[in-house]
mmCIF file of the C-alpha atoms, coordinates in Angstrom:
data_MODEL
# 
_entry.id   MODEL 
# 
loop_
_atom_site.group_PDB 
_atom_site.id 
_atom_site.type_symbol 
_atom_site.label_atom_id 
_atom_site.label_alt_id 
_atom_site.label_comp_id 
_atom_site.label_asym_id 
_atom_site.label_entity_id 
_atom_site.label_seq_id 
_atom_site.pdbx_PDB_ins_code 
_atom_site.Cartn_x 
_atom_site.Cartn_y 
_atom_site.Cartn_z 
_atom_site.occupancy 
_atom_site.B_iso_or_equiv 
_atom_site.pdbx_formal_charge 
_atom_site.auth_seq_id 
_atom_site.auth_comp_id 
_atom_site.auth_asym_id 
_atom_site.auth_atom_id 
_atom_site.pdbx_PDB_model_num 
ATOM 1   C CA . UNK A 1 1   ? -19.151 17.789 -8.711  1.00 0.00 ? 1   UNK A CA 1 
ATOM 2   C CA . UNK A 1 2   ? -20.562 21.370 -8.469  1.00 0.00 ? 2   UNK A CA 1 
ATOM 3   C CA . UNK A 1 3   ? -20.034 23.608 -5.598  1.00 0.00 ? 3   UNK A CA 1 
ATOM 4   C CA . UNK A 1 4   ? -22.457 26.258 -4.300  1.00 0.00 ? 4   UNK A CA 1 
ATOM 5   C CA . UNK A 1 5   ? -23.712 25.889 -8.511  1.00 0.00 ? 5   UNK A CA 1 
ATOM 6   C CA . UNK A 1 6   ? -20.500 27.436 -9.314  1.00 0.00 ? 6   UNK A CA 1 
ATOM 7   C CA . UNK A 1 7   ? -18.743 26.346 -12.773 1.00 0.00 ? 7   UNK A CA 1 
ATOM 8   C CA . UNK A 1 8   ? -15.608 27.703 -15.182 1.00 0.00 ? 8   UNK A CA 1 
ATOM 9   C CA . UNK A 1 9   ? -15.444 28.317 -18.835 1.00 0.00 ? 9   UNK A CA 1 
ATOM 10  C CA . UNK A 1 10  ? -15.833 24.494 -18.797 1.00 0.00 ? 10  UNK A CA 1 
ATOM 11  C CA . UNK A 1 11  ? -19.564 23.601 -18.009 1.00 0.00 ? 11  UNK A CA 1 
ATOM 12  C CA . UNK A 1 12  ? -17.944 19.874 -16.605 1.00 0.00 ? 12  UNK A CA 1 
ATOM 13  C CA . UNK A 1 13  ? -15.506 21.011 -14.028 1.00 0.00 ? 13  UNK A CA 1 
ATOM 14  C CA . UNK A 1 14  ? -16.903 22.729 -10.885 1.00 0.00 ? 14  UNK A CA 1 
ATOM 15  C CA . UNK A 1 15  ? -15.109 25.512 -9.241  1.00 0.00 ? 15  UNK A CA 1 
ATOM 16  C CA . UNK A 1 16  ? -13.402 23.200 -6.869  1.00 0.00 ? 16  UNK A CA 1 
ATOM 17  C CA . UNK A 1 17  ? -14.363 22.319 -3.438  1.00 0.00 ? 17  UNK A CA 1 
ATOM 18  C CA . UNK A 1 18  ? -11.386 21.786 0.088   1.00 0.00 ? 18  UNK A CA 1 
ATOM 19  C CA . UNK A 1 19  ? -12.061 18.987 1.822   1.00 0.00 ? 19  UNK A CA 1 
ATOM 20  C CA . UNK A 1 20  ? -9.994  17.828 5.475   1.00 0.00 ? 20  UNK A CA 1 
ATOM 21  C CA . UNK A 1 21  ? -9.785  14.862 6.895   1.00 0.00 ? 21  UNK A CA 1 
ATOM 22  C CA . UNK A 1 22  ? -7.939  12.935 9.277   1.00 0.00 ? 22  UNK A CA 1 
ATOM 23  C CA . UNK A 1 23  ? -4.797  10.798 8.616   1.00 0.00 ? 23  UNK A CA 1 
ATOM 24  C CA . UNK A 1 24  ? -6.091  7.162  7.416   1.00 0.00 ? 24  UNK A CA 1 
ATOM 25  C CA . UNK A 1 25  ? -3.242  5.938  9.573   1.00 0.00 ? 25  UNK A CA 1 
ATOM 26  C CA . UNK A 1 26  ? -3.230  2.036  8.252   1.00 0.00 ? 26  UNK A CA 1 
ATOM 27  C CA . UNK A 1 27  ? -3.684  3.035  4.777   1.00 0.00 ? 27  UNK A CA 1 
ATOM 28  C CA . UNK A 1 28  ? -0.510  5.145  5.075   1.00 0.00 ? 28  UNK A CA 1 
ATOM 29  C CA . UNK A 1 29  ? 1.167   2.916  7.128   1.00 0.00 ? 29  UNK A CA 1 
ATOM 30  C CA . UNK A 1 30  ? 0.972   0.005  3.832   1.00 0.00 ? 30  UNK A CA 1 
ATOM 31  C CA . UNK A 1 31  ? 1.691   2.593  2.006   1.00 0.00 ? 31  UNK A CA 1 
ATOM 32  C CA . UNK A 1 32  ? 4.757   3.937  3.771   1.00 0.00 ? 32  UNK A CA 1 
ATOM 33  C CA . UNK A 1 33  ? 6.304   -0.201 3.606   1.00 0.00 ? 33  UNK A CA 1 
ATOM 34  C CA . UNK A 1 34  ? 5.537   -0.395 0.440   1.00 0.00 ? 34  UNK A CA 1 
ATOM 35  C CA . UNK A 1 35  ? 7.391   2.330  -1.318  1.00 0.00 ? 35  UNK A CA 1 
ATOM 36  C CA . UNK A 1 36  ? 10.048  4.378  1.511   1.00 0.00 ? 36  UNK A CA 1 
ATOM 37  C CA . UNK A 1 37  ? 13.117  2.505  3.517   1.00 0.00 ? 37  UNK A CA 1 
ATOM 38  C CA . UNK A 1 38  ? 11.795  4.225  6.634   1.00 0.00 ? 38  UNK A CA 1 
ATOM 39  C CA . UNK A 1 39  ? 8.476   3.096  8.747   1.00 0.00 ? 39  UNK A CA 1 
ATOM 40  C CA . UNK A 1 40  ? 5.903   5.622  9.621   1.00 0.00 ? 40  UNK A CA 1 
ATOM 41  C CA . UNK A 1 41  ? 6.320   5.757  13.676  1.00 0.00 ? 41  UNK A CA 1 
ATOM 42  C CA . UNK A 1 42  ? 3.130   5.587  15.269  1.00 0.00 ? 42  UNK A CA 1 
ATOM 43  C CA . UNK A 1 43  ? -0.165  7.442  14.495  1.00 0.00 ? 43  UNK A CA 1 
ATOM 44  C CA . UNK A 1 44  ? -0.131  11.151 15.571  1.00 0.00 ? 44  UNK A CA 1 
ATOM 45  C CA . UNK A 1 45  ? 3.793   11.015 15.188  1.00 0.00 ? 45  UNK A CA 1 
ATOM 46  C CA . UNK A 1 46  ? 4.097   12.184 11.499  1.00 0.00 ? 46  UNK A CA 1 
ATOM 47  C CA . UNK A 1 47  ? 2.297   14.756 9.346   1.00 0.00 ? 47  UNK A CA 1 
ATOM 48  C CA . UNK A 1 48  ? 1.460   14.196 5.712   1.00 0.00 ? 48  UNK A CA 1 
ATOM 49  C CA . UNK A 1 49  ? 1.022   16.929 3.056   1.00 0.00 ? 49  UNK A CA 1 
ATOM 50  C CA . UNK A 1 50  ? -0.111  17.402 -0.863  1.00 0.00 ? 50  UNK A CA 1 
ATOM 51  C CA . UNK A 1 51  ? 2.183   19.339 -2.952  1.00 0.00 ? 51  UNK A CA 1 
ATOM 52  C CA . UNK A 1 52  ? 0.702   19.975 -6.727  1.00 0.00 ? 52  UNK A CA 1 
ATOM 53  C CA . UNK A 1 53  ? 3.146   20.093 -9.227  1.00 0.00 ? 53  UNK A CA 1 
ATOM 54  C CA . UNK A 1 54  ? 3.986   20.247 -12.910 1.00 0.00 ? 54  UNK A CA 1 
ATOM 55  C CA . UNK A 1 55  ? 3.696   17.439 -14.239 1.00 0.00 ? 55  UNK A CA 1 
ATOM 56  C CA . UNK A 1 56  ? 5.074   17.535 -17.148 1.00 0.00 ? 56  UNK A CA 1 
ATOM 57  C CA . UNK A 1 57  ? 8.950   18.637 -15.812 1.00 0.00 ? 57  UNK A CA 1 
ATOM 58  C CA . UNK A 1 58  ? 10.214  15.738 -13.351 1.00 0.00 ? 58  UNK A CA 1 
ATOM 59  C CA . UNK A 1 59  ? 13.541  18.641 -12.886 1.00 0.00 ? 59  UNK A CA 1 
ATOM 60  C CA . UNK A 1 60  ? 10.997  20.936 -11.613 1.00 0.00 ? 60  UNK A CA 1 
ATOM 61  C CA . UNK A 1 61  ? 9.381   18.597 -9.473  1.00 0.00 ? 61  UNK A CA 1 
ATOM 62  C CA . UNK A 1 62  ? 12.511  17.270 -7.623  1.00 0.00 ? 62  UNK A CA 1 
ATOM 63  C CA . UNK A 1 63  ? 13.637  21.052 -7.067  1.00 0.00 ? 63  UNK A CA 1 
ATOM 64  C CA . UNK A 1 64  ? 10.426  21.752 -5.260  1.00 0.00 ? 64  UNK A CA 1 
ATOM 65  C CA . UNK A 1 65  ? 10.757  18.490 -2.985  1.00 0.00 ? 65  UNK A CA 1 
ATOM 66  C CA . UNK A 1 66  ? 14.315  19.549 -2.168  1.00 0.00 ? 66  UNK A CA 1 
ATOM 67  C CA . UNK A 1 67  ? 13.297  22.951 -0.946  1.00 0.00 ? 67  UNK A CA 1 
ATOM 68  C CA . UNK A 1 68  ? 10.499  21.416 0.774   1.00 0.00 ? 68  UNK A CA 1 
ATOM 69  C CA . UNK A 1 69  ? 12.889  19.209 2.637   1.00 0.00 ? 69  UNK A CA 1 
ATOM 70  C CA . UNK A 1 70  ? 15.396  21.712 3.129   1.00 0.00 ? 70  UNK A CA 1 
ATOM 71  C CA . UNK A 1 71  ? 12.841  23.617 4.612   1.00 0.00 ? 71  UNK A CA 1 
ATOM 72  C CA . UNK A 1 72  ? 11.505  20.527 6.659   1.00 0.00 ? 72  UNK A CA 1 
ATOM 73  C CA . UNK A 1 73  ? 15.473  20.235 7.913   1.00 0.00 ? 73  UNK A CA 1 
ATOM 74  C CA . UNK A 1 74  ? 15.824  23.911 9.091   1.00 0.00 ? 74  UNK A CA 1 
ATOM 75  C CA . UNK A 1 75  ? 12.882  23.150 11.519  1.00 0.00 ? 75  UNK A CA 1 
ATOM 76  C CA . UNK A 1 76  ? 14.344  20.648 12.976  1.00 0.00 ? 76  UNK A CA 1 
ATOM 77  C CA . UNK A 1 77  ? 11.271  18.482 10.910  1.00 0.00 ? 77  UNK A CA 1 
ATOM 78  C CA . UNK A 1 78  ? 12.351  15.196 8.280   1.00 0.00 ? 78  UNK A CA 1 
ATOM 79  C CA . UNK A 1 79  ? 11.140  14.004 4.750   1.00 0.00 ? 79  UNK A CA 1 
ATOM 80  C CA . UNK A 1 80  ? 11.188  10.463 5.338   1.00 0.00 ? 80  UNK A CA 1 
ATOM 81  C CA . UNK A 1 81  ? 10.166  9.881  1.522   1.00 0.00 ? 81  UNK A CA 1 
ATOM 82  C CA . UNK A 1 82  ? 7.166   10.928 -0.804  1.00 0.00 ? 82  UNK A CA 1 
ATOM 83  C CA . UNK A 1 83  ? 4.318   9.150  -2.038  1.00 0.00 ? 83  UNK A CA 1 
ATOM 84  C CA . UNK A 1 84  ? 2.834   10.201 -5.615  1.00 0.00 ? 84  UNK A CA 1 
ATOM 85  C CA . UNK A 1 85  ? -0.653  10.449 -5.599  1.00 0.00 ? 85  UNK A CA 1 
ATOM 86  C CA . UNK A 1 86  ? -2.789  7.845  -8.171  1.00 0.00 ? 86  UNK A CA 1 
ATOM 87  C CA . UNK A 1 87  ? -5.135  10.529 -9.885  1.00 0.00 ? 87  UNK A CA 1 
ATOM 88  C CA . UNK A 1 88  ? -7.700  9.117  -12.312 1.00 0.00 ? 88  UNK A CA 1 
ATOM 89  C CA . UNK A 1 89  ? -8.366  12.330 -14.515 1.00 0.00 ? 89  UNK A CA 1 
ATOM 90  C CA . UNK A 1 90  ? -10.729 10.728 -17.206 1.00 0.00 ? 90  UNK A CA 1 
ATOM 91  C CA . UNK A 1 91  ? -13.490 12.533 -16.538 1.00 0.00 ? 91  UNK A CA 1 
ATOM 92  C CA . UNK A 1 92  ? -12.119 16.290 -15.888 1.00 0.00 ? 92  UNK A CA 1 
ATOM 93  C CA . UNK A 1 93  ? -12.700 18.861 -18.855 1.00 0.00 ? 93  UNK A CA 1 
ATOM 94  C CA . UNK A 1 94  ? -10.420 20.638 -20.944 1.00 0.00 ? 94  UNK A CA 1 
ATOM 95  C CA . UNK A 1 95  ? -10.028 23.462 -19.175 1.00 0.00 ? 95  UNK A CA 1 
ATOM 96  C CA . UNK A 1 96  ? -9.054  20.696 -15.990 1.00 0.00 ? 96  UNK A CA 1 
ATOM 97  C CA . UNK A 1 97  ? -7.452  18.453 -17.894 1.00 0.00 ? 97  UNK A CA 1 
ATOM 98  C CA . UNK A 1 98  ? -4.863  21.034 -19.405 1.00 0.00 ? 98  UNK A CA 1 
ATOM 99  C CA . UNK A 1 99  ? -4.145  22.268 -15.956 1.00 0.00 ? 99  UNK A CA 1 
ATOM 100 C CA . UNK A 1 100 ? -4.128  18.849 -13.445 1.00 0.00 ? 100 UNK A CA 1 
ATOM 101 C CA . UNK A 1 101 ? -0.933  18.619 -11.270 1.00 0.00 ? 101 UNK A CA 1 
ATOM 102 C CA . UNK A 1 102 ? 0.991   16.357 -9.978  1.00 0.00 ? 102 UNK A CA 1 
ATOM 103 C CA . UNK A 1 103 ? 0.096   15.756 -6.603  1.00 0.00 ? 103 UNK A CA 1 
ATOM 104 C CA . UNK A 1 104 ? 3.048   14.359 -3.952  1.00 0.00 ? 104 UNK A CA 1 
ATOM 105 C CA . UNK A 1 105 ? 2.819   13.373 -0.386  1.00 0.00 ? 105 UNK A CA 1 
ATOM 106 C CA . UNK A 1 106 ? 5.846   14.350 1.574   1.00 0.00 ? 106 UNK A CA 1 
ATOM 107 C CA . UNK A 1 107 ? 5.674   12.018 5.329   1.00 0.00 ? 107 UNK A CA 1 
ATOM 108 C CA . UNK A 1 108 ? 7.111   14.484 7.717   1.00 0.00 ? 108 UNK A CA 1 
ATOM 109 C CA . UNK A 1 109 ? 8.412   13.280 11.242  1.00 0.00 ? 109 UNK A CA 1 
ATOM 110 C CA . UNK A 1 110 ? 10.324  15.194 14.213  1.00 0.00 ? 110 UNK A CA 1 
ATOM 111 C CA . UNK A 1 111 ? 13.751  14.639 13.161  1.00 0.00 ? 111 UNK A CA 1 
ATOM 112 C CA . UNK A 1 112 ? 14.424  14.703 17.606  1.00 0.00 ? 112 UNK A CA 1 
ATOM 113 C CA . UNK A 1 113 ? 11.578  12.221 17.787  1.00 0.00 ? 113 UNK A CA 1 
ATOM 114 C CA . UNK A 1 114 ? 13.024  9.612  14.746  1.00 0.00 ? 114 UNK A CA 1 
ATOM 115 C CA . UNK A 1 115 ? 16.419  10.528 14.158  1.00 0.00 ? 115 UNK A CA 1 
ATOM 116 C CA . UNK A 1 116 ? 18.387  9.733  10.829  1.00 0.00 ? 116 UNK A CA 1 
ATOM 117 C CA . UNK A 1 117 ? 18.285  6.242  10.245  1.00 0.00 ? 117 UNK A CA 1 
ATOM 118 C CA . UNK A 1 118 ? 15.966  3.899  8.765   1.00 0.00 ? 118 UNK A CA 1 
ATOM 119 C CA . UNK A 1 119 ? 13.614  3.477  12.086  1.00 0.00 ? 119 UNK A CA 1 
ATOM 120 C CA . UNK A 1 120 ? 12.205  5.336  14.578  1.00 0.00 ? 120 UNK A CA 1 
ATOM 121 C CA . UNK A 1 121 ? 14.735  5.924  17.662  1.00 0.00 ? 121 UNK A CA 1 
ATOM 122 C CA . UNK A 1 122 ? 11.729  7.115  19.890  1.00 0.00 ? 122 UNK A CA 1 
ATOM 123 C CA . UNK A 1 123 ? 13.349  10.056 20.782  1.00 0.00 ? 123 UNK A CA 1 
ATOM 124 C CA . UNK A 1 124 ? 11.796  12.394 22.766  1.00 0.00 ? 124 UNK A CA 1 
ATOM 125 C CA . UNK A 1 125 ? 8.371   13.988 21.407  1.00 0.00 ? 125 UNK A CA 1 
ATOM 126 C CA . UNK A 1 126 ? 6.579   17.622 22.094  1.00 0.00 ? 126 UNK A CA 1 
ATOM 127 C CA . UNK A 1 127 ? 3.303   17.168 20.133  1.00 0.00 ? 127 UNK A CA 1 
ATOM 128 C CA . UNK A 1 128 ? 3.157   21.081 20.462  1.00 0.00 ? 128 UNK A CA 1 
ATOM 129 C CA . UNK A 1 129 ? 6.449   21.657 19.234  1.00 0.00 ? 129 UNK A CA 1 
ATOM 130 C CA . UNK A 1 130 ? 5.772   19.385 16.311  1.00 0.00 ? 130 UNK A CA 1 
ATOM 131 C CA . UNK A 1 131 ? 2.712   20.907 15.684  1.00 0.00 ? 131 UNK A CA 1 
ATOM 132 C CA . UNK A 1 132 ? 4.328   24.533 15.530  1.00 0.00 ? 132 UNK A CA 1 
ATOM 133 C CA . UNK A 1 133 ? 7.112   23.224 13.490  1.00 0.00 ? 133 UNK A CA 1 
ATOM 134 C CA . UNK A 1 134 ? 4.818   22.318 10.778  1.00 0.00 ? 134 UNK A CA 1 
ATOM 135 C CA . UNK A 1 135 ? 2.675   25.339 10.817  1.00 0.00 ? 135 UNK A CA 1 
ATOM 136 C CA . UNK A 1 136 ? 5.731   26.927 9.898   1.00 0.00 ? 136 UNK A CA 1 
ATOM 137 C CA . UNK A 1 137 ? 6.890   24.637 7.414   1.00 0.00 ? 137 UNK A CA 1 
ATOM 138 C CA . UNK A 1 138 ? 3.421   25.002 5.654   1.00 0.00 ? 138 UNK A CA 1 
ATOM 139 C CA . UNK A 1 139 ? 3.682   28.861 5.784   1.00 0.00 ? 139 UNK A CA 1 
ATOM 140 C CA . UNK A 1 140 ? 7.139   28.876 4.757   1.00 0.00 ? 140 UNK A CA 1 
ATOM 141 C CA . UNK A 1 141 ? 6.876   25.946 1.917   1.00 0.00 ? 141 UNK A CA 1 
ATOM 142 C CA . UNK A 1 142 ? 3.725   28.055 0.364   1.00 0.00 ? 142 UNK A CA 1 
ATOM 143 C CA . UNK A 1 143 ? 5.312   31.528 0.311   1.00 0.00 ? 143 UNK A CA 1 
ATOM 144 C CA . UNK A 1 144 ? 8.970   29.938 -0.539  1.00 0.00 ? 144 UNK A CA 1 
# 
């Protein structure tokens, strides 16, 4: 897709365009059964995230989830798991192609709110807080 006409060295690969969107909170919700121990609590309770990675070093990978969720921790905030992203890069360029991450989903919760174990304890919840909380992880993760 181009953007605003704008392309690389690569006449095939645009220069990129953000898109946000809100949580698709059933999909994640399959999702979250299907590959973590842990349930998502209930829409609105968790964040999700990208994270683009190498992916050619799995060591490299796991280091930057660990600081992510060591980060996460010292906010009071919890990984429950991660969810790799099913790309389908068959019709990037070179240039693209050389260069296309991994992409991981870390499913944040309030660590008050959910506790440690495998389910939600339904602790108590400050939207705001949580919403502060992962401001700061964001700013912290992308400058860490």
């Amino acid at each position: 897709m181009t953007h605003r006409g704008a392309t690389g060295a690569d006449s095939r690969d645009g220069d990129g365009a953000g898109v946000m969107s809100g949580i698709p909170h059933e999909f994640f919700k399959a999702e979250a059964e299907r590959l973590l121990d842990a349930p998502l609590p209930a829409a609105g309770q968790y964040a999700v995230g990208n994270l683009f990675l190498n992916p050619k070093d799995t060591n490299d990978q796991e280091k930057h989830k660990s600081i992510f969720s060591n980060i996460a921790a010292d906010l009071g905030l919890r990984v429950l798991g991660w969810r790799r992203v099913p790309t389908d890069g068959s019709i990037l360029g070179p240039a693209s192609s050389s260069r296309e991450p991994a992409i991981f989903q870390p499913f944040v919760v309030l660590r008050a709110h959910y506790g440690d174990g495998n389910h939600c304890a339904n602790g108590e919840f400050d939207e705001r807080h949580f919403e502060r909380q992962l401001y700061v992880l964001r700013k912290h993760a992308t400058h860490t």
